[in-house]
N, CA, C and O of each residue as an XYZ file, in Angstrom:
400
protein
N       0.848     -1.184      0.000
C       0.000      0.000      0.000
C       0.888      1.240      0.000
O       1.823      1.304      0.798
N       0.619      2.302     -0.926
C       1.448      2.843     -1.107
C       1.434      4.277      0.126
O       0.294      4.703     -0.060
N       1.818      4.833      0.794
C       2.080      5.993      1.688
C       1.155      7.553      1.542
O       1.122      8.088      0.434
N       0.735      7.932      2.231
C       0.076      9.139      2.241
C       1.320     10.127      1.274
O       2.541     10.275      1.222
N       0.027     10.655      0.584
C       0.855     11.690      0.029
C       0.710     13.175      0.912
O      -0.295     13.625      1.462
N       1.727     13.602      0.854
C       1.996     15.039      1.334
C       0.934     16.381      1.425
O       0.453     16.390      0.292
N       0.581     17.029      1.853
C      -0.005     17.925      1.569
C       0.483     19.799      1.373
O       1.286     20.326      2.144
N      -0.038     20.384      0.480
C       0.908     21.944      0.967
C      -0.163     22.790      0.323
O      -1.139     22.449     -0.346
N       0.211     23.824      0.646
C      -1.053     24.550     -0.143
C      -0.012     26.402     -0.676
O       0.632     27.290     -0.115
N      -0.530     25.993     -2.182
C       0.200     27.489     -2.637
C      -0.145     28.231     -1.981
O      -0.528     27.959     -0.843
N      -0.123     29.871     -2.651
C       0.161     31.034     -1.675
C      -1.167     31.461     -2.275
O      -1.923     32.166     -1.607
N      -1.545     31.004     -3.713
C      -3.058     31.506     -4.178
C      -3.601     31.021     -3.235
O      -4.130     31.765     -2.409
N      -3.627     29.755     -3.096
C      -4.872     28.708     -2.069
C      -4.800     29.569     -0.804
O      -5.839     30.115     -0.435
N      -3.741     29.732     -0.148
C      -3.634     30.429      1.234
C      -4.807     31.451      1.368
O      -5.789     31.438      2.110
N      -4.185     32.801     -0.076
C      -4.947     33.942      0.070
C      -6.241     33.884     -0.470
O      -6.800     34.974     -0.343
N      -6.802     33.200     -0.916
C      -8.859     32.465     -1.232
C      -8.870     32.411     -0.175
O      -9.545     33.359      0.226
N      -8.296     31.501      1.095
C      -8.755     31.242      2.279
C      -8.879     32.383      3.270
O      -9.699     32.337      4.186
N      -8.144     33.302      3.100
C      -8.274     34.533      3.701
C      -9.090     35.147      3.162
O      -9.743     35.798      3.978
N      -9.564     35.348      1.647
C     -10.284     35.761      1.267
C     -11.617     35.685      1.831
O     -12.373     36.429      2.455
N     -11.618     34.418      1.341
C     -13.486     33.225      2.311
C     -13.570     34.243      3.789
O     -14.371     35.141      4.050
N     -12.652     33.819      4.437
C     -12.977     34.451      5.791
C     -12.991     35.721      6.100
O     -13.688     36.185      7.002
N     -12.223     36.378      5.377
C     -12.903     38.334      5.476
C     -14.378     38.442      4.822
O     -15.332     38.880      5.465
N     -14.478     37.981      3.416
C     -16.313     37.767      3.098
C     -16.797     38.221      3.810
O     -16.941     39.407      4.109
N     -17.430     36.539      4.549
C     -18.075     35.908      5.287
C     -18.198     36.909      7.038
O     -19.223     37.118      7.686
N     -16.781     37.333      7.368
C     -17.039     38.596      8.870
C     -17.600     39.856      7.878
O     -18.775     40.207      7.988
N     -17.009     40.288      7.239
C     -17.569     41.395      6.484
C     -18.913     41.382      6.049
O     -19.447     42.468      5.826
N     -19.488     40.435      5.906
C     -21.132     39.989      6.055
C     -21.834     39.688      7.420
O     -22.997     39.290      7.487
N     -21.052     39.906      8.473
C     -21.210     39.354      9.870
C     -21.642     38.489     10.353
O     -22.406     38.443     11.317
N     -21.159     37.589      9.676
C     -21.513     36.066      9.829
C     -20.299     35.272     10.154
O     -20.307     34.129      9.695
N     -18.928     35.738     11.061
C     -17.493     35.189     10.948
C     -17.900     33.989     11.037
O     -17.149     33.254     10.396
N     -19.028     33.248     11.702
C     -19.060     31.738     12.360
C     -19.557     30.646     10.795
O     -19.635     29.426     10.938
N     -19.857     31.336      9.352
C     -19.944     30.694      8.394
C     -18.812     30.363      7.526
O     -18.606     29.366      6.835
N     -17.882     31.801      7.786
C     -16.334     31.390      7.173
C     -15.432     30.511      7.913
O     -14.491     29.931      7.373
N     -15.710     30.421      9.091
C     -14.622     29.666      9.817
C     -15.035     28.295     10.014
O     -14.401     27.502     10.711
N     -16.646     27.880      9.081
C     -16.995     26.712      9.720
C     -16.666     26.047      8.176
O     -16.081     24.980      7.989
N     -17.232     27.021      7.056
C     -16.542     26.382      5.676
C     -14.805     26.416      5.559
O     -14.309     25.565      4.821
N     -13.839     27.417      6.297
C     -12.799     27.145      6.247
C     -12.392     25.614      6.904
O     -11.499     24.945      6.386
N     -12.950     25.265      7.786
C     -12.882     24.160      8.124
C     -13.026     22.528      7.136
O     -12.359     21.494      7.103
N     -14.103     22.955      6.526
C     -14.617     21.996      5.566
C     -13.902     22.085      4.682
O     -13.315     21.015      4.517
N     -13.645     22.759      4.049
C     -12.614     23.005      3.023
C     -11.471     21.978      3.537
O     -11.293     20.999      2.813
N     -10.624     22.095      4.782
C      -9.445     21.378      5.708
C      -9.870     20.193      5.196
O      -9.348     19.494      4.328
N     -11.242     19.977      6.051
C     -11.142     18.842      6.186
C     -10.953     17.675      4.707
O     -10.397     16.576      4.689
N     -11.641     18.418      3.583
C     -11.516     17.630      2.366
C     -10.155     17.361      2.020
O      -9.591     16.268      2.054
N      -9.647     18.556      1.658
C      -8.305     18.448      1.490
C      -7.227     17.477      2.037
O      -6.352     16.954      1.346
N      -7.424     17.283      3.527
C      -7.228     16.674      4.493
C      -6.903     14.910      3.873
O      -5.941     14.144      3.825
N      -8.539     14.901      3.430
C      -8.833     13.209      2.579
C      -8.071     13.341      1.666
O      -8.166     12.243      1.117
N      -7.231     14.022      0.990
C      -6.387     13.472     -0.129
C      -5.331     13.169     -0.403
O      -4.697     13.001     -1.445
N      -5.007     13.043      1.496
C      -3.699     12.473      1.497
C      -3.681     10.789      1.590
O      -2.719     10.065      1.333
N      -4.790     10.447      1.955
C      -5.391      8.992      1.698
C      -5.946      8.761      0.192
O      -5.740      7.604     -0.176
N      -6.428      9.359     -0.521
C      -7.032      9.654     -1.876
C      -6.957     10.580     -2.838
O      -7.979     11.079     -3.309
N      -5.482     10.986     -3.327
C      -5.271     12.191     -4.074
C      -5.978     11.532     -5.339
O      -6.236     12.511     -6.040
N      -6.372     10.546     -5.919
C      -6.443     10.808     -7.421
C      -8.234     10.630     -6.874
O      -8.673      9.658     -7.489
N      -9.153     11.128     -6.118
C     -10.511     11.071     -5.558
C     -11.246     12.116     -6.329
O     -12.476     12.080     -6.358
N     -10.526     13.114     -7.004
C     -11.053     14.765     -7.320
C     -10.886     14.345     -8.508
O     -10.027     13.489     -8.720
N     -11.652     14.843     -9.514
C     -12.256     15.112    -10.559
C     -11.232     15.837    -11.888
O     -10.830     16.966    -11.607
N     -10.890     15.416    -12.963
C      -9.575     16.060    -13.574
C     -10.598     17.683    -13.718
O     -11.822     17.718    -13.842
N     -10.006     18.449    -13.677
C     -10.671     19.861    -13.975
C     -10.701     20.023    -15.275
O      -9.777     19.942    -16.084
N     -12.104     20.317    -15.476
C     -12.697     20.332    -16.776
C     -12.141     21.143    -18.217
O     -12.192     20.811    -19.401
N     -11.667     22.189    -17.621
C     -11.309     23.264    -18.543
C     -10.321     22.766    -19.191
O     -10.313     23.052    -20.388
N      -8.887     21.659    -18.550
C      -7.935     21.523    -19.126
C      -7.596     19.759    -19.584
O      -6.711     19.281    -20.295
N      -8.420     19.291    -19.030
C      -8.221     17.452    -18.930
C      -6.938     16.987    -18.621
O      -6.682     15.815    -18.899
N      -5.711     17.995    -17.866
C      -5.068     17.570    -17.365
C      -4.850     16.510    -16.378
O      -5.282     16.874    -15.284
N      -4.374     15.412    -16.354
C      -4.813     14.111    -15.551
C      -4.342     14.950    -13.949
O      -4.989     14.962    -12.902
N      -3.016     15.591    -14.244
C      -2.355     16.242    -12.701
C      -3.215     17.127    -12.472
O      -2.704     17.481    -11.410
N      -4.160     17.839    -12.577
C      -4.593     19.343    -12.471
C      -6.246     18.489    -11.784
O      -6.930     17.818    -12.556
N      -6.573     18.638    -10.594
C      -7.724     18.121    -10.041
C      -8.756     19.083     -9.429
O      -8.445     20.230     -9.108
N      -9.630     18.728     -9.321
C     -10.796     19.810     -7.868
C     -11.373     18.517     -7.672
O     -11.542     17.637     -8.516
N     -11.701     18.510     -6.252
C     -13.169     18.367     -5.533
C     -13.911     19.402     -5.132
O     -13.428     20.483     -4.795
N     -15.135     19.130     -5.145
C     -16.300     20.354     -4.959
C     -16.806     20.473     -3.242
O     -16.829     19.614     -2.360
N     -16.987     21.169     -3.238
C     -17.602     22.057     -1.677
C     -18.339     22.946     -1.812
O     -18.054     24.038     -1.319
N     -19.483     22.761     -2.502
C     -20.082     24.031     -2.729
C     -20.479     25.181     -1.591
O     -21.178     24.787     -0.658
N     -20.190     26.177     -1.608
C     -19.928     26.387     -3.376
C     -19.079     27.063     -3.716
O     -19.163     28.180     -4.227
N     -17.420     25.961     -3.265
C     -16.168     26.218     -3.779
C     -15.778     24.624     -4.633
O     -16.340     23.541     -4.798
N     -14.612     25.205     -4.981
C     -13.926     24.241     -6.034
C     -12.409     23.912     -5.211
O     -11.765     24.941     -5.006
N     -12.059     23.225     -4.946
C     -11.111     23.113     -4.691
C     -10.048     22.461     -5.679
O      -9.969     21.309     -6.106
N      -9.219     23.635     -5.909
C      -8.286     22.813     -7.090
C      -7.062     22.296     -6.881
O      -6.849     22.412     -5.674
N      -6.060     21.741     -7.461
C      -5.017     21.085     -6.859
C      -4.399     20.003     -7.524
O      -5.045     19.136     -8.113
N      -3.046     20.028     -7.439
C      -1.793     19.724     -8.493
C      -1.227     18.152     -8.103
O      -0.194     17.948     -7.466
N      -1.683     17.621     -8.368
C      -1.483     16.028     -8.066
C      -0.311     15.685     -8.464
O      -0.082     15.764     -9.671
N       0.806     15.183     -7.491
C       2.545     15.210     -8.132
C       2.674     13.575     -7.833
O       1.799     12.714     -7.920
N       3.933     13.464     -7.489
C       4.518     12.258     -7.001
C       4.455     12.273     -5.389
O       5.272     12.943     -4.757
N       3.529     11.568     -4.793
C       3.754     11.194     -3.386
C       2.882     12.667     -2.753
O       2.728     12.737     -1.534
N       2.294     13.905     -3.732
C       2.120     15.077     -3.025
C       0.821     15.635     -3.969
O       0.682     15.626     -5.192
N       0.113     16.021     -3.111
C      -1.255     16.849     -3.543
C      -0.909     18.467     -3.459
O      -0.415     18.731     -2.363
N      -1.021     19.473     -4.213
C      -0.661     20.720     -3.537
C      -1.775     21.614     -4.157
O      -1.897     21.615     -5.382
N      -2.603     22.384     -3.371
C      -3.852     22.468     -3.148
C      -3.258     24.171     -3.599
O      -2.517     24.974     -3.033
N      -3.986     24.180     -4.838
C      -3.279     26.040     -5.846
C      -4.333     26.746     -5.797
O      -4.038     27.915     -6.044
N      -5.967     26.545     -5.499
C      -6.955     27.272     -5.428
C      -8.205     26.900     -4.741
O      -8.679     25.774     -4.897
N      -8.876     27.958     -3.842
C      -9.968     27.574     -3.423
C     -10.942     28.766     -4.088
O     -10.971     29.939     -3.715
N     -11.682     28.207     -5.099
C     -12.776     29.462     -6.075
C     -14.334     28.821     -5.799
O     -14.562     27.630     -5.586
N     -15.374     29.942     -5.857
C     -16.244     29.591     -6.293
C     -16.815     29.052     -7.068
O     -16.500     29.139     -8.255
N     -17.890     28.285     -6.620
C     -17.834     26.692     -7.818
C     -18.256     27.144     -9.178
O     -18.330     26.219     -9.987
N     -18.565     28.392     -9.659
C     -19.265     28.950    -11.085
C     -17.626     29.512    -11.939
O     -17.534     29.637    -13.160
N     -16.481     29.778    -10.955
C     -15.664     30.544    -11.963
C     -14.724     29.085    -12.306
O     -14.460     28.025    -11.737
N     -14.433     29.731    -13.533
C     -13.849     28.867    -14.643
C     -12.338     28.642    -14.114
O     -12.159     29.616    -13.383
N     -11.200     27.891    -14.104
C      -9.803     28.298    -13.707
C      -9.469     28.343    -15.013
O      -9.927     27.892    -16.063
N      -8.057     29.363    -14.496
C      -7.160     29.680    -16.208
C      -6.029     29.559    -15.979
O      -5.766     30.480    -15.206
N      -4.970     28.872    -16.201
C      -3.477     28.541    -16.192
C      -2.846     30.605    -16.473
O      -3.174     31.539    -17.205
N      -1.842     30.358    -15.375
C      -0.902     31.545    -15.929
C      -0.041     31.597    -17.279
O       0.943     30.859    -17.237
N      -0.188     32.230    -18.324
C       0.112     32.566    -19.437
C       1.815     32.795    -19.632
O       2.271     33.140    -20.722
């Protein structure tokens, strides 16, 4: 059986997550961002037991390039050797676009 893969999360993924949670207080609701920041964890979390579990992302059919859904975010993320690395957390309607 092969070993948990790694987890890390870019600096985009970081700042969505900060994003989510200013929203969500800025709507005065802090206790909805911090309960989906959580959920968000926790998925992510599962793909160190199940990185190839997420869905190839549609836009590119890259086999490495994945999301699982949380609505109503997307969680996207770079499936390597031995390592998942988690590059975006977007709302589940916007499209992703590779840097040019």
């Amino acid at each position: 059986m092969p070993g948990r893969a790694r987890i890390s999360f870019a600096a985009s993924a970081v700042a969505d997550l900060e994003a989510i949670r200013a929203r969500y207080a800025g709507q005065q609701v802090p206790e909805v961002g911090e309960r989906l920041l959580r959920e968000i964890v926790a998925h992510v979390e599962r793909l160190a037991d199940f990185p190839e579990s997420g869905r190839v992302a549609p836009e590119f059919g890259l086999v490495q390039l994945r999301e699982i859904i949380h609505p109503p975010f997307r969680i996207v993320y770079r499936l390597g050797e031995g390592r998942v690395r988690v590059v975006r957390v977007w709302r589940s309607e916007r499209q992703l676009e590779l840097p040019t």
